[in-house]
Phi, psi and omega in degrees: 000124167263184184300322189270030178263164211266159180302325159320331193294314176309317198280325190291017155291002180262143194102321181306152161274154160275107188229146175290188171253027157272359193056034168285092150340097224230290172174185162242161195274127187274319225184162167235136189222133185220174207252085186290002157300298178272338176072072139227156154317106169273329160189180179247124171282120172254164193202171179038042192290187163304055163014288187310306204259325172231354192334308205276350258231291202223138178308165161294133175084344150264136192250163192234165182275093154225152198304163188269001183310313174321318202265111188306290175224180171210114204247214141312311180235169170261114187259111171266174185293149148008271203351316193286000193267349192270022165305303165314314146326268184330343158289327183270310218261026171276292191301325185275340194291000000 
């Protein structure tokens, strides 16, 4: 998304599901948090995250932030980078230590 997209454009991004781009399921977008100095998007607020991703992580009924930097595309659904997959790793070599 750039600086001339129009404010319709921003809000349908809420509702969308969140997916990495391995198609690991993440959550949906709750929110938007934008820079009104560039008029962009900075990040996504999610909700209804991933069991599988935050369980260990985020409270239940709470939601996280991640940047919009993360985010490959946006389509039907929205794809961010890898990144957000390896919470899990760090979760599995938590539970084996």
């Amino acid at each position: 998304m750039n600086a001339d997209a129009a404010p319709q454009e921003i809000t349908t991004l809420v509702g969308r599901e969140v997916y990495s781009n391995n198609g690991v399921f993440v959550g949906e977008v709750e929110d938007v948090r934008l820079d009104l100095d560039s008029r962009a998007v900075t990040g996504l607020a999610l909700a209804q995250l991933s069991d599988e991703l935050f369980a260990s992580r985020v409270e239940p009924g709470k939601g996280v932030m991640i940047p919009y930097r993360w985010v490959r595309a946006v389509g039907d659904v929205i794809l961010v980078n890898d990144t957000i997959e390896r919470l899990k790793d760090e979760t599995n070599e938590e539970a084996v230590a």
